[in-house]
VEXGUDO-221834 format. One record per residue (C-alpha): x, y, z. Coordinates in steps of 0.5 Angstrom, whole numbers, plus 500, padded with zeros to 3 digits. Layout:
! VEXGUDO-221834
XYZ/...
END
This chain:
! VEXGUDO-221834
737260665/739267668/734268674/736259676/743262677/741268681/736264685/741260687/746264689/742268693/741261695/748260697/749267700/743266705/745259707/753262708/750267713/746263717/752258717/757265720/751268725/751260728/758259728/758267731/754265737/757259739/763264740/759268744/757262749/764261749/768263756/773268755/781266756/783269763/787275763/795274762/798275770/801283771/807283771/811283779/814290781/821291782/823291789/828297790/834295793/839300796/844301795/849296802/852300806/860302806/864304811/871306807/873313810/876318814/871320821/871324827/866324833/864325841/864320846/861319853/860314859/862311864/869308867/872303873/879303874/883298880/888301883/894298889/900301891/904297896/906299903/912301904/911301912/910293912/908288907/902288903/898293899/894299900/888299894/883302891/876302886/875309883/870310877/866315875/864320869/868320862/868324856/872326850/872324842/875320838/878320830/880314826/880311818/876305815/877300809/872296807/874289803/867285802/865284809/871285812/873292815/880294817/881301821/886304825/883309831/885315837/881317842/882321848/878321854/878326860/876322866/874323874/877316877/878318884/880314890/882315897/885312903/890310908/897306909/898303915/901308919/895313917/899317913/893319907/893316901/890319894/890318887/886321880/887318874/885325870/885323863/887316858/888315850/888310846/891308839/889302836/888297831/881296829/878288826/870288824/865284820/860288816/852286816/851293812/849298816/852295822/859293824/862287830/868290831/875288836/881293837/887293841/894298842/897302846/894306852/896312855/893315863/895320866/895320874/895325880/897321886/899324893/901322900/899327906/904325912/901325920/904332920/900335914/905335910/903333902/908331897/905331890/906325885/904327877/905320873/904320866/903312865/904307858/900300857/896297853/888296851/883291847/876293847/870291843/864294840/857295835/856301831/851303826/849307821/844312822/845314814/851315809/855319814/853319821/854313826/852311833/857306837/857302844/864300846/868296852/876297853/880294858/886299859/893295863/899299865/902295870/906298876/910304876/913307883/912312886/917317890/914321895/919326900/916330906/919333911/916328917/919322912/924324907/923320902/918314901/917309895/910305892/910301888/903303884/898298879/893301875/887298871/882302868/875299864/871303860/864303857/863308852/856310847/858314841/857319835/861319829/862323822/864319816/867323811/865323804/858319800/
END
C-alpha cells in the first residue's frame, strides 16, 4: 500500500512539472511588453528680464537742426540747414510694473551744428548751436530683454550766433535757449546690467531775438528760430541684479 502511494505521488509530481515547464515556455514565446516612455527633460527657463533701476551710459550720433533768422533789412528770412556730429552721456531710472516700464532721463550732448550765410545787404551770417540736454519722461513696453519706448521734456540748446557787417566789424550773440523735446527708441539688454540703444528725438525752441550792435549799423534785431533732430546709438550701465 506504501509503495502505490508513493508511485503516485512521484506521479503527481512529474505530471505537475511537465505541466509548469509547458506553461513556462509558453511564456517565453510571448513578446515582452514595450519599455515605459522616458520621462521629458525639463526645459530651463531663465529667469525674464527686469529693467528696474538706476543706469548711466554714453551716446553718439548724428544731428539736423533748421535754423531761420528774419531779415532785418526786408521782409523775409535768412535760413540755414546745419548737421553734424554729436556725442555726451546719459543717466536715468526705471520702474518696471509687469510689461509696463516708467522712467525718468537726462542727457546731454556736445554737438557741432554749424551754418553759414548772408542777409540781404551782404552782411555774414553765422550760427552754431554747440551743446543741447533734455529731461524727460520716459513710456515703454517690455517684451523681456527688449524695451519699445516713448519720451518727451523739456530741452535745452545752447547757440553761438555772429553777424559780421560790410566793414568787417563782428558782434557776437551767445543764447542759451529753452524748448521742448519728444523722442523714441528701442533698447536691448545684452545681459543683467548692460543695455544698447538706438533713439530719435525732436528738439522745438521756437523763436528768440537776436540783437546785434556794430559800429557801421548800431544795433540790429532778428528774430532767430531753431529746430534740432537727432539720432542716437547708445550704451547703458543699470545698476544693481
Amino acid at each position: 500500500m506504501l509503495k502505490t502511494n508513493s508511485r503516485a505521488l512521484v506521479g503527481s509530481v512529474a505530471v505537475a512539472a511537465a505541466l509548469c515547464s509547458a506553461t513556462y515556455a509558453q511564456a517565453a514565446d510571448l513578446p515582452h511588453p514595450p519599455p515605459p516612455p522616458p520621462a521629458a527633460p525639463v526645459a530651463y527657463a531663465p529667469p525674464v528680464y527686469n529693467w528696474s533701476g538706476f543706469y548711466i551710459g554714453g551716446h553718439l550720433g548724428w544731428g539736423f537742426a533748421n535754423s531761420s533768422w528774419s531779415d532785418p533789412f526786408r521782409a523775409g528770412a535768412d535760413t540755414f540747414s546745419k548737421n553734424g556730429f554729436l556725442g555726451g552721456g546719459q543717466v536715468g531710472f526705471n520702474a518696471q510694473f509687469d510689461a509696463l516700464v516708467l522712467g525718468l532721463e537726462g542727457d546731454f550732448s556736445w554737438t557741432g551744428l554749424k551754418g553759414a550765410g548772408a542777409d540781404s545787404i551782404g552782411d555774414k551770417l553765422s550760427t552754431n548751436t554747440q551743446w543741447t540736454s533734455t529731461v524727460t519722461g520716459r513710456i515703454g513696453a517690455a517684451f523681456d530683454r527688449l524695451l519699445v519706448y516713448g519720451k518727451g521734456g523739456v530741452a535745452f540748446a545752447h547757440d553761438k550766433d555772429s553777424l559780421t557787417d560790410l566793414a568787417l566789424n563782428t558782434s557776437n550773440v551767445n543764447l542759451t535757449r529753452t524748448g521742448w523735446t519728444a523722442g523714441a527708441g528701442l533698447e536691448y539688454a545684452l545681459n543683467q546690467n548692460w543695455a544698447v540703444r538706438l533713439e530719435y528725438d525732436y528738439l522745438g525752441f521756437g523763436s528768440k531775438t537776436l540783437n546785434f550792435t556794430t559800429p557801421a549799423l548800431g544795433t540790429v534785431a532778428s528774430n532767430a528760430k531753431l529746430n534740432v533732430q537727432e539720432v542716437k546709438a547708445g550704451i547703458d550701465f543699470k545698476f544693481g541684479p
